[in-house]
BALOBA-1460 file (C-alpha; in Angstrom, 3 decimals):
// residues 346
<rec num="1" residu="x" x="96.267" y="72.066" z="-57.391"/>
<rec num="2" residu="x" x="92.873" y="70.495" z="-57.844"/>
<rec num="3" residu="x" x="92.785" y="66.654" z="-57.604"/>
<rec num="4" residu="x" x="89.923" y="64.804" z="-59.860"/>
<rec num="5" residu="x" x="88.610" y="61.914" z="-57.604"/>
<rec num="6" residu="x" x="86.603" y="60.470" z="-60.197"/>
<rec num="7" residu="x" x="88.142" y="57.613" z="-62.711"/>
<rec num="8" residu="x" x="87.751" y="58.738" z="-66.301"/>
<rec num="9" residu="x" x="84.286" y="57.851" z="-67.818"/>
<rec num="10" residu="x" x="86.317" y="56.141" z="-70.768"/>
<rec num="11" residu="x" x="88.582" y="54.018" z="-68.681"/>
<rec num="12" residu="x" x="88.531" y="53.398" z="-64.737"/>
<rec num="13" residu="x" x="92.099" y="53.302" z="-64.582"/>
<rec num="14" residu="x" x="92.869" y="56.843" z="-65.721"/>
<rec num="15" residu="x" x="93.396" y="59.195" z="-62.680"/>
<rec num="16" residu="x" x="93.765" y="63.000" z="-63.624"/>
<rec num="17" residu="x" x="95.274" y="66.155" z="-61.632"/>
<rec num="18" residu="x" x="95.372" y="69.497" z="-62.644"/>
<rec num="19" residu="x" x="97.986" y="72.319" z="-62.050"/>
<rec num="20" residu="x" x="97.453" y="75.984" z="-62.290"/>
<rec num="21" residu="x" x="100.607" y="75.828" z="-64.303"/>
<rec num="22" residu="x" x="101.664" y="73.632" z="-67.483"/>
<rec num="23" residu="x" x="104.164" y="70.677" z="-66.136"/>
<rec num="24" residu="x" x="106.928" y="69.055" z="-67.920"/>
<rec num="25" residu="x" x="109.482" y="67.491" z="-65.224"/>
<rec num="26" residu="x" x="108.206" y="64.502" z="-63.462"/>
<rec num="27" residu="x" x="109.328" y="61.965" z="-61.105"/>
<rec num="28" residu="x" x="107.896" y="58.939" z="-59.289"/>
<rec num="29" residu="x" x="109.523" y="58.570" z="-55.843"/>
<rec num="30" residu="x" x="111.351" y="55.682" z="-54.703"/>
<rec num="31" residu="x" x="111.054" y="55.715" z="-51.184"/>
<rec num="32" residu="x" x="110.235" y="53.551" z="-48.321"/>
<rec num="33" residu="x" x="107.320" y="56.498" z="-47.446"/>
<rec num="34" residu="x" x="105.839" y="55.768" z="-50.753"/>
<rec num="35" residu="x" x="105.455" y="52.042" z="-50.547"/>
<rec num="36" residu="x" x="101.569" y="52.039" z="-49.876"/>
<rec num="37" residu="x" x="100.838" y="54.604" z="-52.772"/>
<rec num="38" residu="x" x="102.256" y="56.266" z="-55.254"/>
<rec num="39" residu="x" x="104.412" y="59.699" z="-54.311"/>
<rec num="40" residu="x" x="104.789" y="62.281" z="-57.656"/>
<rec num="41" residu="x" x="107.421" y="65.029" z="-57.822"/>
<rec num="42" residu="x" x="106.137" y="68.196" z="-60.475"/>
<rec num="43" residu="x" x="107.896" y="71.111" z="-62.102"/>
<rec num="44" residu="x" x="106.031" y="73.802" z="-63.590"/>
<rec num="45" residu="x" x="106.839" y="74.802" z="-67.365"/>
<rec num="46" residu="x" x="106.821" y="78.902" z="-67.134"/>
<rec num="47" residu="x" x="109.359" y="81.375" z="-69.260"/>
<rec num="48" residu="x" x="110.685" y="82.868" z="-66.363"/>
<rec num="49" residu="x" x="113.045" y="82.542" z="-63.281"/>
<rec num="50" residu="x" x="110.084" y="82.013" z="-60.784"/>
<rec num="51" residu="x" x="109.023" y="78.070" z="-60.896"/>
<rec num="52" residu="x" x="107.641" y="75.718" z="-58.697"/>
<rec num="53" residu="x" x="108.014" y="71.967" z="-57.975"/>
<rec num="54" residu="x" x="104.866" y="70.579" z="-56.545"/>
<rec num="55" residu="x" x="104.807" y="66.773" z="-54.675"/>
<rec num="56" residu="x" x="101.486" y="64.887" z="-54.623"/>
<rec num="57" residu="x" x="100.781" y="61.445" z="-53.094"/>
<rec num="58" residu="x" x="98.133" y="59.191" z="-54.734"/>
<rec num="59" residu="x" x="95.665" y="57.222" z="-52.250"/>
<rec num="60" residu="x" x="94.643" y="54.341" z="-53.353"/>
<rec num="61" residu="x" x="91.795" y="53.614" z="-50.912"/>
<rec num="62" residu="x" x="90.304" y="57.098" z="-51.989"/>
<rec num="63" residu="x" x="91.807" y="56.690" z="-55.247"/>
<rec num="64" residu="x" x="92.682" y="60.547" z="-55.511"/>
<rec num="65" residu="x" x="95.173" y="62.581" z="-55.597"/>
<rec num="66" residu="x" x="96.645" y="63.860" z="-52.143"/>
<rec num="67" residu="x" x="98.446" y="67.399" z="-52.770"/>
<rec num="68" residu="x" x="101.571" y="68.196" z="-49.837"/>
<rec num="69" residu="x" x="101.872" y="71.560" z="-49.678"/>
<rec num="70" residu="x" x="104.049" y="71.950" z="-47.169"/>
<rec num="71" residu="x" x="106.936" y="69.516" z="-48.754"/>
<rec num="72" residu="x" x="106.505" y="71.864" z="-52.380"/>
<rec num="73" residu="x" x="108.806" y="74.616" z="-53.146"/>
<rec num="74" residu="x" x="110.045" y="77.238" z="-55.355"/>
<rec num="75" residu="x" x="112.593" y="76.268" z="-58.289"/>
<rec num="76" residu="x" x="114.709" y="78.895" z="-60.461"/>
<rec num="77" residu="x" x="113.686" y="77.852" z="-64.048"/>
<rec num="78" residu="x" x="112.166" y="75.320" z="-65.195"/>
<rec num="79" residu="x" x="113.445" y="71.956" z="-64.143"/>
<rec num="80" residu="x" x="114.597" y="70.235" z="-67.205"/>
<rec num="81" residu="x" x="114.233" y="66.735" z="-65.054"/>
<rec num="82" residu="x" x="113.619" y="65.678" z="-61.572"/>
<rec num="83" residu="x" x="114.378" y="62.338" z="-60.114"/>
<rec num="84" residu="x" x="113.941" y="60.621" z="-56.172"/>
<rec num="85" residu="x" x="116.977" y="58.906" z="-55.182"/>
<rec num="86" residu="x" x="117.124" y="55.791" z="-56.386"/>
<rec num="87" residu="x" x="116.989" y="53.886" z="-53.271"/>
<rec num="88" residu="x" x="115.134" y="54.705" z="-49.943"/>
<rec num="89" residu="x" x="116.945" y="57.703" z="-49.418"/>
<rec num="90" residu="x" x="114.129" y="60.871" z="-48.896"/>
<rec num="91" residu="x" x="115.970" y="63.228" z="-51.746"/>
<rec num="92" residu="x" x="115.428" y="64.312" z="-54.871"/>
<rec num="93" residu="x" x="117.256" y="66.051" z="-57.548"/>
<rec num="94" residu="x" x="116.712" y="68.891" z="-60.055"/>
<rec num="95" residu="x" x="118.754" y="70.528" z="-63.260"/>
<rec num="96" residu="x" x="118.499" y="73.424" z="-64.655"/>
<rec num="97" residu="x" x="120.876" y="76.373" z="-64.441"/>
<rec num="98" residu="x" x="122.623" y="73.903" z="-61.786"/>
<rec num="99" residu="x" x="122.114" y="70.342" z="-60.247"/>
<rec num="100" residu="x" x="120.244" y="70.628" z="-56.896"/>
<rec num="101" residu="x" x="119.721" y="68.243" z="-53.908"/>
<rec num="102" residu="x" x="116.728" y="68.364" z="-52.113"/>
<rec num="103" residu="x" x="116.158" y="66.540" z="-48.521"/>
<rec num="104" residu="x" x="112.528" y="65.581" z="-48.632"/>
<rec num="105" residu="x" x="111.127" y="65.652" z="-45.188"/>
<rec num="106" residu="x" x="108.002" y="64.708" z="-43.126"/>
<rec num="107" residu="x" x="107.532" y="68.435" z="-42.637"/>
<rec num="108" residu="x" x="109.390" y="70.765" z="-45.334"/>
<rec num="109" residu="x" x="111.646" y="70.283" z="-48.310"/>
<rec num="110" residu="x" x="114.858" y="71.864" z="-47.763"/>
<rec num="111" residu="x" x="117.864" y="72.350" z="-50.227"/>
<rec num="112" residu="x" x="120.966" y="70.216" z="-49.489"/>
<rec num="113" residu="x" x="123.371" y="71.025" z="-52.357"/>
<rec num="114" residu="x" x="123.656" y="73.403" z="-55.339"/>
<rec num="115" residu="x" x="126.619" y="71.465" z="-57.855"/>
<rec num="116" residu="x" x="127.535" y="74.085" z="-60.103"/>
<rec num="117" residu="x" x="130.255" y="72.917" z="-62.440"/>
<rec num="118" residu="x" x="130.990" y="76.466" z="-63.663"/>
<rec num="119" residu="x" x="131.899" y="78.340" z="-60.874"/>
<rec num="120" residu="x" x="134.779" y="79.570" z="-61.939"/>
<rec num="121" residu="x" x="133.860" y="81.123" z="-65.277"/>
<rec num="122" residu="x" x="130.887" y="82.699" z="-63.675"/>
<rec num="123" residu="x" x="128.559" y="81.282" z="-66.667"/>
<rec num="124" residu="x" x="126.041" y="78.544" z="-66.272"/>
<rec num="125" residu="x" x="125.212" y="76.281" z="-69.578"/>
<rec num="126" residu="x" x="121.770" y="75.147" z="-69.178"/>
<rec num="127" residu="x" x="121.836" y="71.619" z="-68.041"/>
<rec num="128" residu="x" x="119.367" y="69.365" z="-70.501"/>
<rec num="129" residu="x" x="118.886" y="66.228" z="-68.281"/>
<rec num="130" residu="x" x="120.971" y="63.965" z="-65.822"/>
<rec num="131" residu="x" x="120.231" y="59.880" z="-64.686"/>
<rec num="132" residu="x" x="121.023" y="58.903" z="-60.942"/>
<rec num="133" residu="x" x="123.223" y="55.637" z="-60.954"/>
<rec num="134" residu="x" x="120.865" y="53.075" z="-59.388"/>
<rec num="135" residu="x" x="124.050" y="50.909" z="-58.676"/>
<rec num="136" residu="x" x="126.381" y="53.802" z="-57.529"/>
<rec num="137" residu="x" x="123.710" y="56.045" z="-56.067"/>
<rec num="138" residu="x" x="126.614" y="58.631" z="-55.006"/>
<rec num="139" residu="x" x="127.348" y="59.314" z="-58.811"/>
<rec num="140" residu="x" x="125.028" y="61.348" z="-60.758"/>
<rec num="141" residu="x" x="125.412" y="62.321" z="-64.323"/>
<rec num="142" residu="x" x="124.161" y="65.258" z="-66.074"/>
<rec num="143" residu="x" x="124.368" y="66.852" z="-69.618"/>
<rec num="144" residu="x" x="124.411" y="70.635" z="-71.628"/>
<rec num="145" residu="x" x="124.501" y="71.942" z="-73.854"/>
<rec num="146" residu="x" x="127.741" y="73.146" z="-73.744"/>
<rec num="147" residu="x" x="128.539" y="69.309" z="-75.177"/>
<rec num="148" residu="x" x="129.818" y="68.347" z="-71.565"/>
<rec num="149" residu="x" x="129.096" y="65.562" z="-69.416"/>
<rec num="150" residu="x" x="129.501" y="65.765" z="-65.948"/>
<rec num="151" residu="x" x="129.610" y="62.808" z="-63.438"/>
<rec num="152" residu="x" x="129.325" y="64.257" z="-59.728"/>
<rec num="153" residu="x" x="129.987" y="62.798" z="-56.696"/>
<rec num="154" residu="x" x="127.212" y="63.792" z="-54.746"/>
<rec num="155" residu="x" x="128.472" y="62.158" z="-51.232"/>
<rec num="156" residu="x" x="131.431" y="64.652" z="-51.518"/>
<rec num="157" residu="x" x="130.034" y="67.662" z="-53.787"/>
<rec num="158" residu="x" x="132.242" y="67.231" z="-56.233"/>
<rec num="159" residu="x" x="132.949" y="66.716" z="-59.632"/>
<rec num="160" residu="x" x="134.589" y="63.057" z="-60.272"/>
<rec num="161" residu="x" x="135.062" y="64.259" z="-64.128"/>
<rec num="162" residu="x" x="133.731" y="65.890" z="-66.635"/>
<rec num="163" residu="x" x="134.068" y="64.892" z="-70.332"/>
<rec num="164" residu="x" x="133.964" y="66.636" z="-73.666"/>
<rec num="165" residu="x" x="130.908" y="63.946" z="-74.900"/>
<rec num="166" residu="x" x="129.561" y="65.232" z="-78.089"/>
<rec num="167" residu="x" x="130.562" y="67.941" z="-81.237"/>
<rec num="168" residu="x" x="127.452" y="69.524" z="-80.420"/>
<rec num="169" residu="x" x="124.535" y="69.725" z="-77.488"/>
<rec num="170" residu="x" x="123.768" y="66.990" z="-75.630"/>
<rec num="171" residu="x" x="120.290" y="66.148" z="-74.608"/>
<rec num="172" residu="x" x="120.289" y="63.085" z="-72.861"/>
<rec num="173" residu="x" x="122.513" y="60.541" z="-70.596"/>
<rec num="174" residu="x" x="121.353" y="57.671" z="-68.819"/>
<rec num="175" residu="x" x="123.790" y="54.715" z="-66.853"/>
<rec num="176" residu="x" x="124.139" y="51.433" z="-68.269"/>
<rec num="177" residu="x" x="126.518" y="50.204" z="-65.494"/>
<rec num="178" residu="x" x="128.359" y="51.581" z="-62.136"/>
<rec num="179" residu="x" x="130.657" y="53.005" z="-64.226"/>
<rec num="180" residu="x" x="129.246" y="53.280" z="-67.843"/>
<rec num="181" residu="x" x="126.827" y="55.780" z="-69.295"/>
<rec num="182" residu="x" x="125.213" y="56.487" z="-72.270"/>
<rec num="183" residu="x" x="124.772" y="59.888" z="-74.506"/>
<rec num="184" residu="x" x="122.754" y="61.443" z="-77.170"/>
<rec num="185" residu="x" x="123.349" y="64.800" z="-79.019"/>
<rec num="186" residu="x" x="122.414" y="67.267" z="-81.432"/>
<rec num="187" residu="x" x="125.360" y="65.589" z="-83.535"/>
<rec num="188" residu="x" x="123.000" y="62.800" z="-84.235"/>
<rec num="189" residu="x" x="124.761" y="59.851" z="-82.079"/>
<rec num="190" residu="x" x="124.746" y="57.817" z="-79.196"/>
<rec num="191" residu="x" x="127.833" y="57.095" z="-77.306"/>
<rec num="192" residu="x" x="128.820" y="55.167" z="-74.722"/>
<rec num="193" residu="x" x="131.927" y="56.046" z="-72.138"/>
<rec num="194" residu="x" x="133.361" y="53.490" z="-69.679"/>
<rec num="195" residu="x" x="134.676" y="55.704" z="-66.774"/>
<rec num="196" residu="x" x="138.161" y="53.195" z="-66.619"/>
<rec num="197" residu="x" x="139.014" y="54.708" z="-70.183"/>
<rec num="198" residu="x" x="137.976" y="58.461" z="-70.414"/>
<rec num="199" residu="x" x="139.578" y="59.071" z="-73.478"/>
<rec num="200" residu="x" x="137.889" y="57.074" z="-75.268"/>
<rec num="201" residu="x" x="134.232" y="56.830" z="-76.739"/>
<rec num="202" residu="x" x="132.101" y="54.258" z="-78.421"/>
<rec num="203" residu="x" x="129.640" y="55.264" z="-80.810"/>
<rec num="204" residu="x" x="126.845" y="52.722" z="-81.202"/>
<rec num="205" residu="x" x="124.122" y="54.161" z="-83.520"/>
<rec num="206" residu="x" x="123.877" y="57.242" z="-85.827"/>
<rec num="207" residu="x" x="120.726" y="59.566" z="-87.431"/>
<rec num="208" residu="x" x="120.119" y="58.396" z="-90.463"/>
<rec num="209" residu="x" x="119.774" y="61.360" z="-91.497"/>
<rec num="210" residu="x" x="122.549" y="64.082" z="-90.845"/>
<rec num="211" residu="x" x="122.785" y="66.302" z="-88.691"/>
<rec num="212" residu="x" x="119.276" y="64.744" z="-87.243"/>
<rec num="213" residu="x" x="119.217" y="65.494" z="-83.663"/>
<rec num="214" residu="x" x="118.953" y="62.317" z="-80.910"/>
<rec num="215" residu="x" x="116.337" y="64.027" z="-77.882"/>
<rec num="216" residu="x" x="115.785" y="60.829" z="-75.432"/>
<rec num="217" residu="x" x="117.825" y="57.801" z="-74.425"/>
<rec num="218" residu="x" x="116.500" y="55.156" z="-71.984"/>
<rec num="219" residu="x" x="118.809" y="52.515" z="-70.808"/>
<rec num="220" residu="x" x="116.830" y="48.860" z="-69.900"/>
<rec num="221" residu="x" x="117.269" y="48.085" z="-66.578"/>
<rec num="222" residu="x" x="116.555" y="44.805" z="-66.481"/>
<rec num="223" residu="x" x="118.388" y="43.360" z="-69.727"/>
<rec num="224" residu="x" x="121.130" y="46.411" z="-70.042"/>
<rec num="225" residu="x" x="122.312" y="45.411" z="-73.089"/>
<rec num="226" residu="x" x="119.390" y="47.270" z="-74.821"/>
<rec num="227" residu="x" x="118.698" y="51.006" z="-75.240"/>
<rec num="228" residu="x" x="115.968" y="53.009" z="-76.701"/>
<rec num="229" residu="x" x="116.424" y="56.930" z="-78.495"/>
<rec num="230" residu="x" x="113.980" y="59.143" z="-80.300"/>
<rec num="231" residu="x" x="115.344" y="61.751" z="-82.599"/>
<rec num="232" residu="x" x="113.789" y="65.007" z="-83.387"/>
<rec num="233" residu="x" x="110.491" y="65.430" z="-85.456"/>
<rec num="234" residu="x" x="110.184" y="61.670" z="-85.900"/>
<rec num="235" residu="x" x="107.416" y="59.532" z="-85.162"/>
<rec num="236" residu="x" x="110.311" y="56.519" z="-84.528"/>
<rec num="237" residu="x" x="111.417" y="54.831" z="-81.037"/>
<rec num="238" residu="x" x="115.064" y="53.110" z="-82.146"/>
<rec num="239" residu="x" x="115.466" y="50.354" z="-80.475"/>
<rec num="240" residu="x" x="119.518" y="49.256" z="-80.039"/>
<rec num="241" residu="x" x="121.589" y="46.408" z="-78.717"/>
<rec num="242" residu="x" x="124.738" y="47.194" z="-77.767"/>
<rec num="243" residu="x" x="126.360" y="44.191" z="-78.358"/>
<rec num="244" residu="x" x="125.284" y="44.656" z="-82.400"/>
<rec num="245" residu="x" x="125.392" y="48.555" z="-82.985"/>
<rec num="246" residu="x" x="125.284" y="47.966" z="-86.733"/>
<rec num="247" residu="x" x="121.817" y="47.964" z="-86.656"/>
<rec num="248" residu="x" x="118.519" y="48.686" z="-84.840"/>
<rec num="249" residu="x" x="117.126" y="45.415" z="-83.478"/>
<rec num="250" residu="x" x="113.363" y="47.390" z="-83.569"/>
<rec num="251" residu="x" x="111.947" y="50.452" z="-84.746"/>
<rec num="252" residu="x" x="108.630" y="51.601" z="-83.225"/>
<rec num="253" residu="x" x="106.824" y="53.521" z="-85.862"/>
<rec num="254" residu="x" x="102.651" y="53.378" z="-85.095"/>
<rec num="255" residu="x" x="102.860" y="56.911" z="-83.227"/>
<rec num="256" residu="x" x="101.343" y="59.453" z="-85.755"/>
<rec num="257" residu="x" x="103.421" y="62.531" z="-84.521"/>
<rec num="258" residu="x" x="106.662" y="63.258" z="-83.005"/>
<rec num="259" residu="x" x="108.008" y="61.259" z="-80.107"/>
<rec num="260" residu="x" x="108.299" y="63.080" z="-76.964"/>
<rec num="261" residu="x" x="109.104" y="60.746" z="-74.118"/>
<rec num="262" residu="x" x="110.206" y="56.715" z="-73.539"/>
<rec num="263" residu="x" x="110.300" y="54.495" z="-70.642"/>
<rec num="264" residu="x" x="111.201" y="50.791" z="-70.061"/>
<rec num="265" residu="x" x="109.325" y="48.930" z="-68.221"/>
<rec num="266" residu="x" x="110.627" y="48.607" z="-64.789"/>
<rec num="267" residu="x" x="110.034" y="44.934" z="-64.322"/>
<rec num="268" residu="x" x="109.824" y="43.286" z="-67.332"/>
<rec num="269" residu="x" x="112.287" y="43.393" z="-70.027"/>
<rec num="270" residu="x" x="110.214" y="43.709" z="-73.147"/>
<rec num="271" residu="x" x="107.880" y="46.036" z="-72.318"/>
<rec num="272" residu="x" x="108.506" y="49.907" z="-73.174"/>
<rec num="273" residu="x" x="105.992" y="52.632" z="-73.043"/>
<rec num="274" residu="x" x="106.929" y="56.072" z="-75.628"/>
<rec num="275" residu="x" x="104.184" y="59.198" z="-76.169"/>
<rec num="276" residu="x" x="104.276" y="62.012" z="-78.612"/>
<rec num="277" residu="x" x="102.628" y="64.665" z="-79.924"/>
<rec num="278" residu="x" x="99.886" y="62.876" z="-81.139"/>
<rec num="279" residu="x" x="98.076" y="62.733" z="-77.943"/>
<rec num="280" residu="x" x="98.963" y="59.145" z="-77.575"/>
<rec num="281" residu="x" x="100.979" y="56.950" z="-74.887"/>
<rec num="282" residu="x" x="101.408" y="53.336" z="-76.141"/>
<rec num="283" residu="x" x="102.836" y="50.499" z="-74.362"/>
<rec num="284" residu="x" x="105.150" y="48.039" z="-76.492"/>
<rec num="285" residu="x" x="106.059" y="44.559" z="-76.531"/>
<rec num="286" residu="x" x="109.311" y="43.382" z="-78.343"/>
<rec num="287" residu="x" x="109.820" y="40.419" z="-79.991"/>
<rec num="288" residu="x" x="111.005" y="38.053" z="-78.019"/>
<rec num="289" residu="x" x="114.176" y="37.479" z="-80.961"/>
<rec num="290" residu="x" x="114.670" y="40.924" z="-80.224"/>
<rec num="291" residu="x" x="114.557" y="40.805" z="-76.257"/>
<rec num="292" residu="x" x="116.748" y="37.597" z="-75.996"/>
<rec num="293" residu="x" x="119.003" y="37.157" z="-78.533"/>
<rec num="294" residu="x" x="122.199" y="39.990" z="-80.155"/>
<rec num="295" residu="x" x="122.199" y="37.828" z="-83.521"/>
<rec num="296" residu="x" x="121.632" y="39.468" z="-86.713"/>
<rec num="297" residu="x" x="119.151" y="37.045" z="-86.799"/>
<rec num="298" residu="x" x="117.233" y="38.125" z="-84.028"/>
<rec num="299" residu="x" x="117.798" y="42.122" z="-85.866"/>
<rec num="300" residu="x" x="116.195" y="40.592" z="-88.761"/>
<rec num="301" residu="x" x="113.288" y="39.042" z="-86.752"/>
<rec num="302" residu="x" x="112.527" y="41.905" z="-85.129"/>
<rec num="303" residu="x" x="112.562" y="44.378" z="-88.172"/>
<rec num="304" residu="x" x="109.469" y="43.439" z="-89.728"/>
<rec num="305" residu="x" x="108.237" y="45.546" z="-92.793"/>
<rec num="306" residu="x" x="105.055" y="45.974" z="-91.328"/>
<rec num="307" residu="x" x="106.843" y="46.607" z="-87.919"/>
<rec num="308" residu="x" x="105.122" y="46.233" z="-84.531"/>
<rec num="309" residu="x" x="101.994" y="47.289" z="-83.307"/>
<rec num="310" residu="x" x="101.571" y="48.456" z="-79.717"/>
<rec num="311" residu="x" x="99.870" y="46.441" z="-77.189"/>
<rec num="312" residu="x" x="97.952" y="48.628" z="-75.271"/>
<rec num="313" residu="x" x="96.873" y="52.274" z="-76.486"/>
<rec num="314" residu="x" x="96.323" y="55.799" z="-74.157"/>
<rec num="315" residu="x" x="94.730" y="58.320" z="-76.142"/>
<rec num="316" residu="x" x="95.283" y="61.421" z="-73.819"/>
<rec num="317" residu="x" x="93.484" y="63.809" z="-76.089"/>
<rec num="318" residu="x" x="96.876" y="66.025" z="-75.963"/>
<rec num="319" residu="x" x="100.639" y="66.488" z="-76.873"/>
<rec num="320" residu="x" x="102.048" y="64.558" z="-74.202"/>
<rec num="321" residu="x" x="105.147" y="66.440" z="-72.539"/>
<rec num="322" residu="x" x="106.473" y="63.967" z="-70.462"/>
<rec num="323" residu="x" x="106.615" y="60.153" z="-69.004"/>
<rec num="324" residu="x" x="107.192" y="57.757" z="-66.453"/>
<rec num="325" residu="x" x="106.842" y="54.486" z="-65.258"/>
<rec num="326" residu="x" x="106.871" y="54.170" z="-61.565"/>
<rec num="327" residu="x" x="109.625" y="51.627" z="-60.116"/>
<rec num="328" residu="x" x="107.841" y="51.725" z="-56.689"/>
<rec num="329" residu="x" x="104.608" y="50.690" z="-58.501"/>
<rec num="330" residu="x" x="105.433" y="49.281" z="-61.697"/>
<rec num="331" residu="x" x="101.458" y="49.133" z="-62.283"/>
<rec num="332" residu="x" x="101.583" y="52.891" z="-62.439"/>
<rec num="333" residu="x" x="102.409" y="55.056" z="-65.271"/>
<rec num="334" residu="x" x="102.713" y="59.017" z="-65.172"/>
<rec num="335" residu="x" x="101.752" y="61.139" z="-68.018"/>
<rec num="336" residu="x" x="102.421" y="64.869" z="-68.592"/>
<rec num="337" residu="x" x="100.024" y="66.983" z="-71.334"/>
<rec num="338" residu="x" x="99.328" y="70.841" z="-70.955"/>
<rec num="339" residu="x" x="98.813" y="71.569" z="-67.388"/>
<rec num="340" residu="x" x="97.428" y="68.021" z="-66.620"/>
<rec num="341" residu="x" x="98.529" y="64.782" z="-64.799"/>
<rec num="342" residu="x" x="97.497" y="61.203" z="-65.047"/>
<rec num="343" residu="x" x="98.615" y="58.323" z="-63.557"/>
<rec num="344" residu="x" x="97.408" y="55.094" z="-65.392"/>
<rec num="345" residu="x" x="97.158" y="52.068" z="-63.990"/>
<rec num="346" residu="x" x="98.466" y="49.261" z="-66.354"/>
């Protein structure tokens, strides 16, 4: 990897790396080793068993890019998503044929479990994404597309259970509570399952137009009654509260291309960040009606028919892949176009 120390001549916050190989999973890390500067887990995009996931550091006194060879290693596939433990705990996870543990050390990266829910059948369905549970870090749940959900308990290596979520794919999941997630699926709806009542699912939003499939969910985690999903080939970022399902409280419609990516803010809880295909990451500030209140009234507010316009505005000159917004750093956001990197600082 070659690390650009220079700021971008257009804006002194941008900070750009590039990889010899396109990227799409990306993760900020969470640990107490990353407290002075950012820490950046990266999976390489290729079409074929042999990838790689890279981890840079960012220094902010050089204000460059730090590659760390030694900690990067190979990955079968393409990681769909990676993700640091959520707490101060050095490992981080990765789907793709399977759910893999990695211990992240001062010297190497080693692996520290393979989860492979279909052992027995000898088949592996793809997995599309999984969320670590920030308030039961020993549960993590992933999706396939094989319509499944599967909550593991990673302190034991094993399944806790595994639900039938969706009539078709599912593409997303993301925790709400210790015990409550959230899904989205090529059937075109988000539910939500309380594990206390696994028979049972709620569906809070539809496509509006059939069949439409949902692609991203993010859960806020600082006011979790609201959730944002994008839906394939649409330029939209639904906003819902899940206290009114009936209808979206916001609908973020200024991208001029297909949304690719969302992210809440991780300290603030009316601030979400969404880029797309048309090169663009913008930043977002709800209404506060929308932020505060569940009322119809406060749907109504927010709905406006000229609809919101984004406060701040990234062009990236690219599709954008991939994005996140650093909990560690909440002044840093990650961007992933082609086989570049940037972190911005916001």
């Amino acid at each position: 990897m070659e690390s650009k120390a220079q700021e971008s001549p257009l804006n002194p916050n941008v900070f750009t790396l590039d990889s010899p190989h396109p990227v799409y999973a990306m993760a900020f890390s969470s640990s107490a080793a990353a407290a002075s500067s950012p820490r950046l887990a990266l999976g390489s995009f290729l079409e074929e068993y042999g990838n790689r996931v890279e981890l840079v550091g960012f220094d902010d006194d050089a204000l460059a890019f730090r590659p760390e060879p030694a900690l990067s290693f190979d990955h079968p596939y393409p990681p769909t998503k990676l993700m640091f433990h959520p707490h101060t705990i050095p490992l981080l996870a990765s789907a793709s044929d399977s759910l893999r543990l990695w211990h992240v050390g001062p010297d190497a990266t080693d692996l520290r479990s393979l989860l492979d829910s279909s052992k027995s059948s000898g088949y592996c369905a793809p997995l599309t994404s999984f969320d670590w549970n920030d308030l039961e870090p020993r549960r993590i749940g992933t999706c396939s597309i094989d319509t499944t959900c599967t909550i593991w308990d990673v302190d034991r290596g094993a399944i806790e259970t595994q639900l039938i979520a969706h009539d078709k794919e599912v593409y997303d999941i993301a925790w709400g509570e210790a015990g409550v997630f959230a899904s989205v699926s090529a059937d075109g709806s988000v539910r939500i399952f309380d594990l206390r009542d696994k028979e049972h699912s709620t569906i809070i939003y539809e496509s509006p137009r059939p069949d439409t499939p949902l692609l991203r969910l993010a859960w806020n985690k600082i006011d979790r009654c609201y959730m944002a999903v994008t839906m394939m080939d649409s330029n939209r970022v639904v906003v819902l509260d899940i206290r009114s399902p009936t209808a979206p409280v916001a609908e973020l419609q200024k991208h001029r291309a297909s949304v690719n990516a969302i992210a809440w803010a991780p300290q603030a809880a009316r601030h979400i960040c969404s880029a797309g295909d048309d090169g663009q990451a913008l930043i977002w500030e709800l209404p506060a009606a929308a932020a505060v209140s569940g009322s119809s009234t406060a749907a109504t507010t927010a709905v406006a028919p000229e609809g919101i316009d984004p406060v701040l505005v990234y062009p990236a000159g690219s599709e954008i892949n991939q994005l996140q917004w650093s909990a560690a750093h909440p002044d840093w956001i990650g961007i992933a176009f082609a086989n570049k990197v940037q972190l911005l600082r916001v």
